[in-house]
MIVEXMAR-523985 format. One line per field, with one value per residue (C-alpha): x, y negated, z negated; residue number from 1. Coordinates in steps of 0.25 Angstrom, whole numbers, padded with zeros to 4 digits, always signed. Each point is the difference from the previous one (the first is absolute). Example, Ala and Ser with C-alpha at 12.3 -4.5 7.8 and 13.67 -1.06 7.14 Angstrom:
u: +0049	+0006
v: +0018	-0014
w: -0031	+0002
num: 1	2
***
This chain:
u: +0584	-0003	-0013	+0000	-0012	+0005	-0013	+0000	+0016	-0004	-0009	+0004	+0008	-0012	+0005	-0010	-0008	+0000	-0005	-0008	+0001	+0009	-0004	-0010	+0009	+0013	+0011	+0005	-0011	-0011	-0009	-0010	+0002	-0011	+0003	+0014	+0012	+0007	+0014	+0007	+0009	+0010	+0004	+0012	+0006	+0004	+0016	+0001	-0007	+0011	+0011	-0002	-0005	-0013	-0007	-0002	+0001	-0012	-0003	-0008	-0011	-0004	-0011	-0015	-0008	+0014	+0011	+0004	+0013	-0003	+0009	+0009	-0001	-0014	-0002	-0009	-0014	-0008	+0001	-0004	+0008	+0003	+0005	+0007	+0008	+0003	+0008	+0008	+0009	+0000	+0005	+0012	+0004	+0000	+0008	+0011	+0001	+0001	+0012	+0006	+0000	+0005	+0011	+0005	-0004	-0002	-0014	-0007	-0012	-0006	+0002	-0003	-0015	-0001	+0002	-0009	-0011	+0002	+0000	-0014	-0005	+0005	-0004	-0014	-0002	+0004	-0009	-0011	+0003	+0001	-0013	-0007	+0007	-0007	-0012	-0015	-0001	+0010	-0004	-0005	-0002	+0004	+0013	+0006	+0009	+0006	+0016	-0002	-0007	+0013	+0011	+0007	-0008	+0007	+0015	+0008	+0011	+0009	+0010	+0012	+0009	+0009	+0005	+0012	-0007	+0003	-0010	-0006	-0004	-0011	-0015	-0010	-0003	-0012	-0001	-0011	-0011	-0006	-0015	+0004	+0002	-0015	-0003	+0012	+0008	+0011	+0013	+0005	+0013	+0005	+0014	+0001	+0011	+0012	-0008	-0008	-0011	-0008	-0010	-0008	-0010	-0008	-0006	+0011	+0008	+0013	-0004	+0000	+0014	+0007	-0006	-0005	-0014	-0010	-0011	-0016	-0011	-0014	-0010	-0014	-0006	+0012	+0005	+0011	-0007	+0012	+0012	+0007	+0016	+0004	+0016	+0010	-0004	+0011	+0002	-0012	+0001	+0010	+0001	+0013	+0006	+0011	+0009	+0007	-0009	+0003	-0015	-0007	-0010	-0012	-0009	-0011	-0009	-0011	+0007	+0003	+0006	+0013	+0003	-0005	+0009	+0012	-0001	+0005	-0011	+0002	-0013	-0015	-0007	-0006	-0009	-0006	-0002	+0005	+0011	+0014	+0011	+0015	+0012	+0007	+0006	+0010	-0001	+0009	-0003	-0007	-0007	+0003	+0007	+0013	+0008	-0006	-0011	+0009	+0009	+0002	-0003	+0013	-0001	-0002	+0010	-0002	-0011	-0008	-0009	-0001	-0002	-0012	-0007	+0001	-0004	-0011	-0002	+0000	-0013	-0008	+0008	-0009	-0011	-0002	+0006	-0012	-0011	+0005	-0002	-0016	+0000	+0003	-0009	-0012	-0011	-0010	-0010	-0002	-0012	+0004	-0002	+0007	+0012	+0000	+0000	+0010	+0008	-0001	+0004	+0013	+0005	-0004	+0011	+0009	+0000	+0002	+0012	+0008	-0002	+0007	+0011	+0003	+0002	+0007	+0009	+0003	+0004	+0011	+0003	+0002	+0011	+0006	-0001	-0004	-0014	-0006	-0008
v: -0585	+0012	+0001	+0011	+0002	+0000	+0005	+0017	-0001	-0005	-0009	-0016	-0003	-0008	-0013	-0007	+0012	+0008	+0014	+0010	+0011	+0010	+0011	+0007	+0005	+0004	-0011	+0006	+0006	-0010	+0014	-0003	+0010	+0010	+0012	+0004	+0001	-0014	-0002	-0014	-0006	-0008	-0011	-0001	+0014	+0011	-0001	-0015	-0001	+0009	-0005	-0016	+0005	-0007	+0011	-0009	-0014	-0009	-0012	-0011	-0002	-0014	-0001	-0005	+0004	+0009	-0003	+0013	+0009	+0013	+0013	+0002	+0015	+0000	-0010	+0008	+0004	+0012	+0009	+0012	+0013	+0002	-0013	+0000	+0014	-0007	-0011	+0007	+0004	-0017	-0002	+0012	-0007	-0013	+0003	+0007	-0013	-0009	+0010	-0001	-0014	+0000	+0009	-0011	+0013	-0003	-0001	+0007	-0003	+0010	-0009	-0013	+0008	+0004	-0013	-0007	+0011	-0001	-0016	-0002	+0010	-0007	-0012	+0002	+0010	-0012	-0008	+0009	+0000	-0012	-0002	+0007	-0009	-0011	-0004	+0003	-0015	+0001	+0011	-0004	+0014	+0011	+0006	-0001	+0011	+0009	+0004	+0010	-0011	-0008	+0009	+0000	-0009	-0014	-0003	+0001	-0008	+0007	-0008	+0008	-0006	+0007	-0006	+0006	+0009	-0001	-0003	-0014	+0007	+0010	+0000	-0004	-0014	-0002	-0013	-0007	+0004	-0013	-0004	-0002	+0014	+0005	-0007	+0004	+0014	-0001	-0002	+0004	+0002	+0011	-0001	+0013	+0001	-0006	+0002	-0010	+0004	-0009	+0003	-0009	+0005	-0007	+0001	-0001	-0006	+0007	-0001	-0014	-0002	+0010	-0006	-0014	+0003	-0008	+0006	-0005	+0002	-0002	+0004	+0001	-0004	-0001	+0014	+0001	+0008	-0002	-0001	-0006	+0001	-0009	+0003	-0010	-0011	-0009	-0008	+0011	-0002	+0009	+0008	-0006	+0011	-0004	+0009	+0008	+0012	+0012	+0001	+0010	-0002	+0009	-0003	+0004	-0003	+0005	+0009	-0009	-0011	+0009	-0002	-0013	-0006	+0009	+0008	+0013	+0010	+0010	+0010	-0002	-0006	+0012	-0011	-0007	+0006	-0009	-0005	+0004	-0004	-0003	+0005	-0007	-0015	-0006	-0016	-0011	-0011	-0006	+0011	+0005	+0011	+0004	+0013	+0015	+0002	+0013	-0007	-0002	-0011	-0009	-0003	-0015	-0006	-0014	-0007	+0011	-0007	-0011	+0009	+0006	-0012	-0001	+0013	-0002	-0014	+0009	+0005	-0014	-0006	+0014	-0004	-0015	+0004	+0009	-0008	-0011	+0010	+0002	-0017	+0001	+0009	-0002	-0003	-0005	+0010	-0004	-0009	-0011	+0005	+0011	-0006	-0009	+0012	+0006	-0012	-0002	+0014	-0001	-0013	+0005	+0012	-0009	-0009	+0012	+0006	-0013	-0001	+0013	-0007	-0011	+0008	+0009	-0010	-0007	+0012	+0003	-0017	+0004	+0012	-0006	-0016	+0001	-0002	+0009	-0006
w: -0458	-0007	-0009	-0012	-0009	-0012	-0008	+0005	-0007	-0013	-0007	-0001	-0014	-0008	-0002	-0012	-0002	-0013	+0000	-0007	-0009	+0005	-0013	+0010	+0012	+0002	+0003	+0011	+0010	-0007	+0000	-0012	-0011	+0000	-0008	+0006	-0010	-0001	-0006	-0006	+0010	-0007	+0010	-0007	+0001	-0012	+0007	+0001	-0014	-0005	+0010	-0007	-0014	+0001	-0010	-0011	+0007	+0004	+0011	-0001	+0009	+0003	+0009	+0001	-0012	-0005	-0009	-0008	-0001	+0008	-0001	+0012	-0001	+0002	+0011	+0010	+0006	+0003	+0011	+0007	-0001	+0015	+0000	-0013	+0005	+0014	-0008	-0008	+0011	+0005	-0015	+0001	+0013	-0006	-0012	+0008	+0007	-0012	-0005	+0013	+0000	-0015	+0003	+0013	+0009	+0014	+0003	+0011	+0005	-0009	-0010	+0005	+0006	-0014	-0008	+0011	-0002	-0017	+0000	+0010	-0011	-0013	+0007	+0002	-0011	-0010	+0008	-0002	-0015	-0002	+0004	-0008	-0012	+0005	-0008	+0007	+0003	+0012	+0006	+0011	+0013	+0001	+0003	+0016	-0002	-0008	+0001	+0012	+0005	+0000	-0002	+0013	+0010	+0001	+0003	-0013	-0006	-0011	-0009	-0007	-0011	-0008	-0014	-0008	-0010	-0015	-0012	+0004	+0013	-0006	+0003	+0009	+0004	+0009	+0008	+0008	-0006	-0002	+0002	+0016	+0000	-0004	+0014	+0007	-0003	+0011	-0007	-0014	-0008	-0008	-0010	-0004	-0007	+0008	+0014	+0004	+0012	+0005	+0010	+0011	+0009	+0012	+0013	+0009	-0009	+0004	+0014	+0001	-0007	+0009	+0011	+0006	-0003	-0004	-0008	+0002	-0009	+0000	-0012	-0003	-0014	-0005	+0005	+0011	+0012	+0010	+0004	+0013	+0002	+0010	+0005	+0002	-0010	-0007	-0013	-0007	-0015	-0006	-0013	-0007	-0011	-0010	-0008	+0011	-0005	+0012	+0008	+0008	+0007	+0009	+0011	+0001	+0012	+0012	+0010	+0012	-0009	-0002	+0014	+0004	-0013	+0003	-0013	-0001	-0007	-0010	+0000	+0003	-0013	-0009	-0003	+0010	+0013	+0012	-0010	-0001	-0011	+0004	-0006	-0013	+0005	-0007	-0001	-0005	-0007	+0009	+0003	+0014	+0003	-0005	-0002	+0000	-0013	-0005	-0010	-0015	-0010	-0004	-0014	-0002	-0008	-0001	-0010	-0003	-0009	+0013	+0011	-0008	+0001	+0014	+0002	-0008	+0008	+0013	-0004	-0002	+0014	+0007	-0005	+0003	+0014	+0001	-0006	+0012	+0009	-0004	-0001	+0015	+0003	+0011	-0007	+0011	-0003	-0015	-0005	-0006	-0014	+0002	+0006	-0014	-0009	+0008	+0001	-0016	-0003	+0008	-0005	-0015	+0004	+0007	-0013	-0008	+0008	-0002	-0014	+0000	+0011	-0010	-0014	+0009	+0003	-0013	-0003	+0009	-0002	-0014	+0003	+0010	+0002	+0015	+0005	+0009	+0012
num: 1	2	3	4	5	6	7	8	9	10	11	12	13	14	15	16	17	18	19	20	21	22	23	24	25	26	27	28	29	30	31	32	33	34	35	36	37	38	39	40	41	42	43	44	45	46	47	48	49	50	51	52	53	54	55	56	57	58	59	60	61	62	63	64	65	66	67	68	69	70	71	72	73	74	75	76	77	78	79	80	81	82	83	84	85	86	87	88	89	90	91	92	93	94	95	96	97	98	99	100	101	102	103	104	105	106	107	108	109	110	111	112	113	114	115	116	117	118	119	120	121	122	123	124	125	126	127	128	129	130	131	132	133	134	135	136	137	138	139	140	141	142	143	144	145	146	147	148	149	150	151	152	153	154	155	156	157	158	159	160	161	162	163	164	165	166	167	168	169	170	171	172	173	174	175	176	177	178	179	180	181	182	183	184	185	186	187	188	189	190	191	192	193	194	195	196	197	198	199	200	201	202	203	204	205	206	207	208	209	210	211	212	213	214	215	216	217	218	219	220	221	222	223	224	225	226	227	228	229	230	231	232	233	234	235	236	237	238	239	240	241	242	243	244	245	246	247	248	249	250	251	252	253	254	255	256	257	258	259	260	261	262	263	264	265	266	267	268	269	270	271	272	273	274	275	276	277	278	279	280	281	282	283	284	285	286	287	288	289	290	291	292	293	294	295	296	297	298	299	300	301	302	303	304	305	306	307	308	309	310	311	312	313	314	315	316	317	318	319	320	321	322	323	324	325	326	327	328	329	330	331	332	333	334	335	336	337	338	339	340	341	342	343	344	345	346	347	348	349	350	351	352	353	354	355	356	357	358	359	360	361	362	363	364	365	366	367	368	369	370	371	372	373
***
């Protein structure tokens, strides 16, 4: 067996928990603002606003305490100069890679590294926002992480569709950013255009796809505090994708667990020290390994409108596998109060994630006849 503690990589995604203000520090580094020049970063970017023509169109936000139209273009948050000048090259790189991927070029792992950087970013940085949306009420702490707190620390799952373009295809849809997500900011979906992204990230959560692993977790007042990865284990729950979208994937885990699992590392982690990062993998549908990562996006010409949904259901199918996962957690060291609360907030999201799972699938009942399991 080998035991990794999780807690040095990253803080624990906060399942039931609402946070704080984030006006008052910068939404990368967390430093509280005091007196240093500070810039608006816009979570959605100047290129993509201009790449989907989102200047003048509006999404509703429907959360706790929230229902209002808010502008697209200036989605965003503070943040600091250093670190508003250290993204702008992560937002070059990404937009080359969105191009590439537009343009049915090969994809190198340049691109793939880039779109995995952009989308834990985007994902988190939504996150962050949305929170502040959220009336007083449910604010309940303070925040655990910021996005270089999360950016780059657990294994990453990427989803690629490419749709024909033309007129209908225009715009930016953003899907999975229901109530489950304030508590759980691992996977979200982007249709930008006639790409769709769709980007999943967890501890180990690649690891134990590629590999017979089983994956232990023990937690604390409600915060997961470890890790133990024992080899060798069968009939594990699995993720289960639809759509056929092409997926990439990254570990990303302590030093020695490269070689006792047999995976191949790409560099040390600029991160975490201890930790390294393997190269790009390329998974089928199943997600296990499959062909070389260095290949270009088919364009999907089937039911466009049909596959969508299912890219879209890919996104709620994450996150009910992952609020399981925390179910199963160890718990031991709880008190019985605690273990209630804690219970109570994940069957809440759970309820909510399937709520999601069954509109979705109306919908795709609707444009196809079929049912989807």
């Amino acid at each position: 067996m080998s035991d990794a503690s999780h807690a040095a990589a990253s803080a624990p995604d906060p399942v039931g928990t609402v946070m704080t203000s984030t006006k008052k520090s910068c939404i990368f580094c967390g430093a509280a603002f005091a007196g240093q020049k500070r810039n608006f970063e816009h979570i959605i970017p100047a290129w993509l606003v201009r790449e989907a023509d989102l200047r003048s169109r509006d999404m509703q936000v429907e959360l706790p305490g929230i229902s209002r139209k808010v502008a697209m273009s200036r989605i965003g948050l503070k943040v600091c100069k250093g670190c508003n000048d250290a993204d702008s090259d992560l937002e070059a790189r990404a937009k080359e890679a969105y191009l590439a991927v537009k343009g049915g070029e090969d994809l190198s792992d340049a691109h793939i590294y880039a779109m995995l950087d952009w989308l834990d970013k985007v994902r988190i940085g939504l996150w962050l926002w949305l929170i502040e949306q959220v009336g007083e009420e449910f604010r309940t702490g303070a925040p655990k992480f910021r996005i270089n707190g999360r950016l780059g620390r657990k294994d990453r799952l990427l989803l690629i569709q490419r749709y024909p373009e033309g007129p209908p295809m225009r715009g930016l849809a953003l899907q999975g950013l229901g109530e489950f997500y304030i508590g759980l900011p691992s996977a979200i979906g982007l249709l930008v255009n006639n790409i769709s992204l769709t980007s999943i990230s967890s501890d180990f959560l690649a690891l134990r796809h590629i590999r017979n692993v089983r994956v232990l977790q023990s937690s604390t007042m409600g915060d997961l505090t470890g890790f133990s990865l024992v080899p060798d284990a069968v009939d594990e729950p699995r993720l289960k994708l639809l759509g056929g979208a092409s997926t990439f994937a990254q570990c990303i885990l302590p030093d020695a667990d490269f070689a006792e699992f047999d995976i191949p590392v790409h560099a040390s982690s600029s991160r975490e020290p201890g930790w390294s990062v393997s190269p790009v993998l390329r998974l089928d549908g199943n997600l296990r390994e499959a062909a070389p990562a260095t290949a270009s996006v088919p364009v999907f010409t089937g039911n466009v409108a049909a596959n969508s949904v299912l890219m879209e259901r890919n996104v709620y199918e994450a996150a009910a596998f992952l609020i399981r996962d925390l179910q199963r957690a160890d718990n031991h060291e709880l008190d019985t109060e605690a273990k209630e609360a804690l219970s109570t907030d994940l069957r809440n999201a759970l309820a909510s994630v399937e709520a999601g799972r069954r509109e979705l699938g109306m919908e795709y009942q609707s444009l196809t006849g079929l049912q989807l399991p």
